[in-house]
C-alpha positions as CSV (number, residue, x, y, z in Angstrom):
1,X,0.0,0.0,0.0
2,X,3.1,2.4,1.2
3,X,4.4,1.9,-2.1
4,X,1.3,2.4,-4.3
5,X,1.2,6.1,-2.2
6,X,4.6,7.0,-3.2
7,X,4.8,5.8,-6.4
8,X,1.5,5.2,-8.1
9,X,0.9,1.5,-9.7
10,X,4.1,0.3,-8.2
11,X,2.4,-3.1,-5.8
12,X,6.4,-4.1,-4.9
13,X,9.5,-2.5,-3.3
14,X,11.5,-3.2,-6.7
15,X,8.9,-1.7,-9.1
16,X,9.0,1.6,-6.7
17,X,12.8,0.9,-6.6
18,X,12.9,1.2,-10.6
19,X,10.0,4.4,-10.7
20,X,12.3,6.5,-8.1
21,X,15.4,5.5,-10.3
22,X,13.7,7.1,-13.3
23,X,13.2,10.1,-12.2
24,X,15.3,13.5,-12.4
25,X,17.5,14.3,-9.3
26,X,16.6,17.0,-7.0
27,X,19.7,18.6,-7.3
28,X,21.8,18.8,-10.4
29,X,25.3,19.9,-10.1
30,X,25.9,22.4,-12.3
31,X,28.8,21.2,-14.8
32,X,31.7,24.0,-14.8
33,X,34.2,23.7,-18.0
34,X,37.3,25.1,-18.3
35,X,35.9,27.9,-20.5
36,X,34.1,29.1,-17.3
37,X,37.0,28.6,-14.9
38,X,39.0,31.1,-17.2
39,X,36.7,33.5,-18.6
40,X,37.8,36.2,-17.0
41,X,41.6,34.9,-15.7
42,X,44.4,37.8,-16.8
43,X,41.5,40.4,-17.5
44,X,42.9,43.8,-15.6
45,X,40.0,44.6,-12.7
46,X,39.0,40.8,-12.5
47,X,38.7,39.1,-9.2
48,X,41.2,37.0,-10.4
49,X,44.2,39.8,-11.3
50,X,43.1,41.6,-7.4
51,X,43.6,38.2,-5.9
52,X,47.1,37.9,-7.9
53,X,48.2,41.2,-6.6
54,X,46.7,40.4,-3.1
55,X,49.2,37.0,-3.4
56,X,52.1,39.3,-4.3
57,X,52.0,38.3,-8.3
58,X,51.8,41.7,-10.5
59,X,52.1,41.2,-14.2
60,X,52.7,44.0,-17.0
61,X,50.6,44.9,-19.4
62,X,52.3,42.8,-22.1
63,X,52.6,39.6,-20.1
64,X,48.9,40.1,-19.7
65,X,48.5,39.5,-23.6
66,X,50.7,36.9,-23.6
67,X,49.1,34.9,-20.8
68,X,45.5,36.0,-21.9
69,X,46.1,34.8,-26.1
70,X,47.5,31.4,-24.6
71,X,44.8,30.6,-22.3
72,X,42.5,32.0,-25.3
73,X,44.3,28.8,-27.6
74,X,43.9,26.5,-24.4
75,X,40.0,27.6,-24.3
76,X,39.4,27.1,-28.0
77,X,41.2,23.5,-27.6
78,X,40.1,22.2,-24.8
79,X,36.6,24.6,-23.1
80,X,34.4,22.6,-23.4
81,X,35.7,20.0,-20.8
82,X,36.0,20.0,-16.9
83,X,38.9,20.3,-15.5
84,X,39.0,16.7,-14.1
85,X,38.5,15.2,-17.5
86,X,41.5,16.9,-18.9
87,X,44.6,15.2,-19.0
88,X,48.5,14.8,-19.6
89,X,48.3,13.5,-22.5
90,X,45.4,15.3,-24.5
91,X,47.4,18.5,-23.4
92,X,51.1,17.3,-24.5
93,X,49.9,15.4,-28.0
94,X,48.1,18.8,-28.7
95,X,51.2,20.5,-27.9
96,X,53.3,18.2,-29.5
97,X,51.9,19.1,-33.2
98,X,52.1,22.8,-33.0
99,X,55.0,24.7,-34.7
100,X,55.8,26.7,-31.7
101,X,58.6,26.7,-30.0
102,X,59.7,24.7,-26.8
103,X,59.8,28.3,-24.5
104,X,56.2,29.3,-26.1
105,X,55.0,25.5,-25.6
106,X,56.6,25.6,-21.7
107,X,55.1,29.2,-21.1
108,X,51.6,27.6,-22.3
109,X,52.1,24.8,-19.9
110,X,52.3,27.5,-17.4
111,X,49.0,28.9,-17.9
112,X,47.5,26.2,-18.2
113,X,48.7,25.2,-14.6
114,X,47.0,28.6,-13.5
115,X,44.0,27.7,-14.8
116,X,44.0,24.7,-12.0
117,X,45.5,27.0,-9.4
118,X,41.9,29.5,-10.2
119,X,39.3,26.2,-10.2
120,X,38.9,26.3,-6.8
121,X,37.6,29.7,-6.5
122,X,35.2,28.8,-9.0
123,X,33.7,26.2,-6.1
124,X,35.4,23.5,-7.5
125,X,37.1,20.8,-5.4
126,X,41.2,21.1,-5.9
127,X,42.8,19.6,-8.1
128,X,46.2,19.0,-8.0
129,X,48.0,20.6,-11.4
130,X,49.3,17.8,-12.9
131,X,53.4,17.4,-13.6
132,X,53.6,18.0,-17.3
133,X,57.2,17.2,-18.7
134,X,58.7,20.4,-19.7
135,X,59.5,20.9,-23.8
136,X,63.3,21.1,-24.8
137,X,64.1,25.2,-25.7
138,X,65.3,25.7,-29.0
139,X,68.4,26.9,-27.5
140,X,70.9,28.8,-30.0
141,X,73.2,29.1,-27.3
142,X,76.2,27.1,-29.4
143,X,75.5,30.2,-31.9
144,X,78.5,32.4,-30.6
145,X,81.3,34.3,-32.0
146,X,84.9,33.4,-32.0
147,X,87.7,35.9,-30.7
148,X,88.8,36.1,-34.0
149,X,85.5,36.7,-35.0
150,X,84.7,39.3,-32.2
151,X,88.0,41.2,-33.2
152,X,86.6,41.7,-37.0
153,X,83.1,42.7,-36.0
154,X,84.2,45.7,-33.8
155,X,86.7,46.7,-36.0
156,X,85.4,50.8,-36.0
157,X,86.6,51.4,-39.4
158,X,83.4,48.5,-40.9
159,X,80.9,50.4,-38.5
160,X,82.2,53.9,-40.2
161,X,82.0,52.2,-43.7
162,X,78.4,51.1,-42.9
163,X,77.9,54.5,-42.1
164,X,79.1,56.4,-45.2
165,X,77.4,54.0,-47.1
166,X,74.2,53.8,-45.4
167,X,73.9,57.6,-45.9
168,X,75.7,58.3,-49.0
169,X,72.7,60.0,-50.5
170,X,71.5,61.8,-47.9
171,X,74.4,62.4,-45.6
172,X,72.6,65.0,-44.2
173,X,71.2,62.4,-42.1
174,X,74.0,60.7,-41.3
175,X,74.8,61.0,-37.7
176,X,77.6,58.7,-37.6
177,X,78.4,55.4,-36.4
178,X,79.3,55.8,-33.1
179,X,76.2,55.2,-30.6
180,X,75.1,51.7,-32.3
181,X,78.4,50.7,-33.1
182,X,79.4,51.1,-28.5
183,X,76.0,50.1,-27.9
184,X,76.7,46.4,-29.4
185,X,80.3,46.9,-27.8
186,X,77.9,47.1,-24.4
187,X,76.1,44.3,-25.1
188,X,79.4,42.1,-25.4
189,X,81.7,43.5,-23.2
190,X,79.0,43.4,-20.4
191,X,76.8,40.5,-21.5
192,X,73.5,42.8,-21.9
193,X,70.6,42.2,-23.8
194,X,69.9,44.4,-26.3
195,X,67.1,46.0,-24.6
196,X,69.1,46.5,-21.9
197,X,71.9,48.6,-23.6
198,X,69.1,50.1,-25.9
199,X,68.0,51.8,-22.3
200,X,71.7,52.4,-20.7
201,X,71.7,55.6,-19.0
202,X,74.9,57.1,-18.3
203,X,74.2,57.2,-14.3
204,X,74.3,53.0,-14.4
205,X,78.1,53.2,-15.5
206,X,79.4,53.2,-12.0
207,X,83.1,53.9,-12.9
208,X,84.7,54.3,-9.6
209,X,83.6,50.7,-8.6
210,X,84.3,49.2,-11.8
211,X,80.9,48.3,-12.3
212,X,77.9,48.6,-15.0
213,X,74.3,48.6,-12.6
214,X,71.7,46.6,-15.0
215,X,68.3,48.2,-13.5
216,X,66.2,48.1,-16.4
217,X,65.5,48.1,-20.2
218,X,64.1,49.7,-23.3
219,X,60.8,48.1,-24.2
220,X,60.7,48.9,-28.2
221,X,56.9,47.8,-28.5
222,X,56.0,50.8,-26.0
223,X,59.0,53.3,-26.2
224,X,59.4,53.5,-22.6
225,X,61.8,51.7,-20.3
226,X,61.3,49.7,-17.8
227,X,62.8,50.5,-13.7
228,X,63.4,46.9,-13.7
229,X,65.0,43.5,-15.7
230,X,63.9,41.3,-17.2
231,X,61.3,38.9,-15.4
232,X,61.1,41.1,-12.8
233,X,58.2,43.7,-11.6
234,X,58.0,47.2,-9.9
235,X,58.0,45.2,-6.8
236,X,60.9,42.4,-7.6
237,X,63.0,44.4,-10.0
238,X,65.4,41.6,-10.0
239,X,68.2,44.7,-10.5
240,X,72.2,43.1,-11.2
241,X,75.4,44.2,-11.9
242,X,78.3,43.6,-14.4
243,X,81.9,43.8,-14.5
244,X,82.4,46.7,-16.5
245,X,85.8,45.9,-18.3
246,X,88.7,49.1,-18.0
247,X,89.4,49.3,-21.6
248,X,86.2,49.3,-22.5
249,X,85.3,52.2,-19.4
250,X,87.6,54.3,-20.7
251,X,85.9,54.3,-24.3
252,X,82.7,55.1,-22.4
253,X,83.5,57.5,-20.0
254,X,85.1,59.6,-23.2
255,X,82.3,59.1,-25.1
256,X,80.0,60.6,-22.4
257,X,82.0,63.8,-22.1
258,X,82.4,64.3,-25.3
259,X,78.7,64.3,-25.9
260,X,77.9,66.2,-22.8
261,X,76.2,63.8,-21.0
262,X,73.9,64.2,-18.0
263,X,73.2,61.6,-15.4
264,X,70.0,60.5,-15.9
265,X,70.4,60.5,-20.3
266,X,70.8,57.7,-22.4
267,X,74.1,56.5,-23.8
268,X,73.4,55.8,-26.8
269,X,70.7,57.7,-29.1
270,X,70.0,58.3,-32.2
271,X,68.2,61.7,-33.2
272,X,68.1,62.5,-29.0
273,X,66.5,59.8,-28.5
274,X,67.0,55.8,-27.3
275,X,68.1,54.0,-30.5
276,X,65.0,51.8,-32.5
277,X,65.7,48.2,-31.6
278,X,64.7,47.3,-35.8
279,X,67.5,50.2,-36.8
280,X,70.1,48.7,-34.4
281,X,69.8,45.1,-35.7
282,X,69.8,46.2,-39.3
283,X,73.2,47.9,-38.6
284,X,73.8,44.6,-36.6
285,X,72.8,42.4,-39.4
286,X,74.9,44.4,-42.1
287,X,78.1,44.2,-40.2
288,X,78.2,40.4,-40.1
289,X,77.3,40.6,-43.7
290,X,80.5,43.0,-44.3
291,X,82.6,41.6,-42.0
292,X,83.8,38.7,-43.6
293,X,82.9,36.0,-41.0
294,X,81.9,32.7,-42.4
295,X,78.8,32.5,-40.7
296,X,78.3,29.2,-42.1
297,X,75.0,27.5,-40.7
298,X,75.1,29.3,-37.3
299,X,72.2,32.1,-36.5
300,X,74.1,35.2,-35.4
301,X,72.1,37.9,-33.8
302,X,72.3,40.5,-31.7
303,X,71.4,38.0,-28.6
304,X,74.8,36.1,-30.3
305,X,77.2,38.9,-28.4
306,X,75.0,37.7,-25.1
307,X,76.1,34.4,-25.2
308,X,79.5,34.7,-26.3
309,X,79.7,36.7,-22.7
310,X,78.3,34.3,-20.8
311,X,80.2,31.2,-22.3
312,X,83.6,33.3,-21.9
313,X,82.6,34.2,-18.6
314,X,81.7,30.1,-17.5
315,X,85.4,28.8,-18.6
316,X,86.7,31.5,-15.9
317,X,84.6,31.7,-13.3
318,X,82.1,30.2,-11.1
319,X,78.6,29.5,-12.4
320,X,76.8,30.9,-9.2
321,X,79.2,34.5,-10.5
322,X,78.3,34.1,-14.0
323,X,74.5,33.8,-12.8
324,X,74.4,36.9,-10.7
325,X,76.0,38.9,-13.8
326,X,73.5,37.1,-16.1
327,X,70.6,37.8,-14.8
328,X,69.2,34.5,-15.2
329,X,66.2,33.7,-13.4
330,X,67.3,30.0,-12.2
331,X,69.3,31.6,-10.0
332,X,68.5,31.0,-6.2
333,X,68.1,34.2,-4.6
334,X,65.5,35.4,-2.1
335,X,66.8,38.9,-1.8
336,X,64.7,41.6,-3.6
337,X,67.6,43.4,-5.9
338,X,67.1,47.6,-4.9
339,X,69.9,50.1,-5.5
340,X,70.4,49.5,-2.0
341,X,72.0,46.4,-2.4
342,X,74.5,47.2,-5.0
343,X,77.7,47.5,-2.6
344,X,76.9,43.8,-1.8
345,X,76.4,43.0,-5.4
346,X,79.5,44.4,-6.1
347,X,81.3,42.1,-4.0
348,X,79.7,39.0,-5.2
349,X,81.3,39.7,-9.1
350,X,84.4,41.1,-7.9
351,X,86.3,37.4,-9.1
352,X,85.0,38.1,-12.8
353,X,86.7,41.7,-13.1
354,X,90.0,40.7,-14.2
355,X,88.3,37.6,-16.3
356,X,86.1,40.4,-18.1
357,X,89.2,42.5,-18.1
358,X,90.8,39.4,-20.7
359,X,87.7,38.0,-22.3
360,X,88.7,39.0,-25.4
361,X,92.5,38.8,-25.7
């Protein structure tokens, strides 16, 4: 009888047992995709970028593109599942056929590891991000210049040539070779990117201690530079110093007199103002091409006079030194660089000043 009140025509406990089956829960949880979870990730006033900044994570405007276009690629892939269907495989196999390369493919991995770290404050249990192997770089860091080769390529007389020749019909615009050709003598004598001698400032060139202070760099996309390196932030500005070799200070510290220099300028302009990065590798470009050096099948950029540095600098020196000078961000350091901190910095590359001194003899 109880079960023909409940559930009408049922006369036994296994028909009602089937007739409750059938129907439609009471409470349907609510499926919530990945699409959801990062609608509105990397979006500047989002609950998401206040609770970043709250956690002590602040990202510039350009890294917020970045991460936003990648987790837009993860969304069109893979949005329509939950999180917990997701898996190592689907992510890496997709991964696997794209034509990026390995640092775009890691940096993707990355994101997509926020995306888990943001699920729960979607209500969604946690799920543990799961270990994705890492993707090889495509490293061109055998893509250095010999001695020989270093000798021919800041040879002044091919930076004047390029010079006269560049502006042999309208030499009115010619304003010499001088600025880019010290500004890629920067970037090798004190292992710089070129962003980072694009925004030298003649105030960094700490002379009396030997030193260049790296505290910034030129962002070309924006014309503006940055008050700290790279992969740091107005709060971590991850701020380093170089051995600033004495031939090469002596060239400088001319240079800035002779052009009349104040403190807070910038080295090396063109036109008063910070040299265009796509003008200074053009002239960079061209001198290989003049120089003579068999470039063979190597990839010789600008980034090239970086790595020749640092590969110099690991045959004489410890690799802990050749980190601090470097920059690089695999370095394990707690200490939040300020200009406070230089004296000790000083001290900590003080055994690579006479290796910088003989990099290149």
């Amino acid at each position: 009888v109880m079960h023909q009140k409940v559930c009408k025509g049922c006369k036994t406990q296994a028909e009602a047992y089937v007739f409750v089956s059938a129907l439609s829960p009471l409470f349907t949880e609510r499926k919530i995709t990945i699409a959801e979870i990062g609608k509105w990730m990397y979006v500047p006033g989002s609950d998401h970028l206040e609770r970043m900044e709250k956690l002590g994570r602040s990202y510039t405007y350009e890294t917020l593109k970045c991460k936003r276009n990648l987790l837009d690629i993860f969304i069109r892939k893979f949005g329509e599942l939950e999180l917990k269907e997701l898996t190592i495989p689907m992510v890496i196999d997709f991964l696997a056929e794209d034509t990026h390369s390995g640092s775009w493919k890691n940096n993707f991995l990355t994101v997509v590891g926020e995306v888990y770290e943001e699920a729960p404050f979607m209500g969604l249990p946690y799920i543990a991000t799961p270990k994705f192997p890492k993707f090889r770089r495509n490293s061109v860091k055998k893509d250095v210049f010999t001695t020989e080769e270093i000798n021919i390529l800041f040879d002044e007389k091919l930076w004047e040539c390029l010079s006269t020749e560049k502006y042999s019909k309208h030499p009115q615009f010619d304003e010499g070779h001088k600025a880019i050709y010290l500004m890629f003598l920067c970037c090798v004598k004190c292992g710089l990117r070129i962003g980072e001698a694009i925004g030298a400032r003649v105030n960094q060139f700490m002379f009396d201690q030997g030193v260049f202070v790296v505290d910034g760099f030129y962002r070309h996309n924006e014309l503006v530079r940055t008050n700290y390196n790279k992969c740091g932030s107005d709060e971590d500005k991850k701020i380093r110093v170089a051995p600033l070799p004495k031939d090469f200070a002596d060239i400088i510290q001319q240079y800035i007199t002779e052009q009349n220099l104040c403190a807070d300028d910038y080295v090396f302009q063109r036109y008063n103002k910070p040299i265009r990065k796509w003008l200074a590798e053009e002239w960079f470009r061209r001198a290989v091409a003049s120089s003579g050096i068999n470039v063979g099948n190597r990839v010789l950029t600008p980034h090239s006079l970086r790595y020749t540095y640092i590969t110099r600098m690991r045959r004489e020196v410890a690799g802990e030194t050749v980190q601090k000078i470097a920059g690089h961000t695999s370095l394990a350091m707690t200490d939040h660089y300020t200009r406070a901190a230089i004296p000790e910095m000083v001290e900590a590359v003080k055994p690579a000043v006479d290796a910088a001194n003989r990099l290149f003899e």
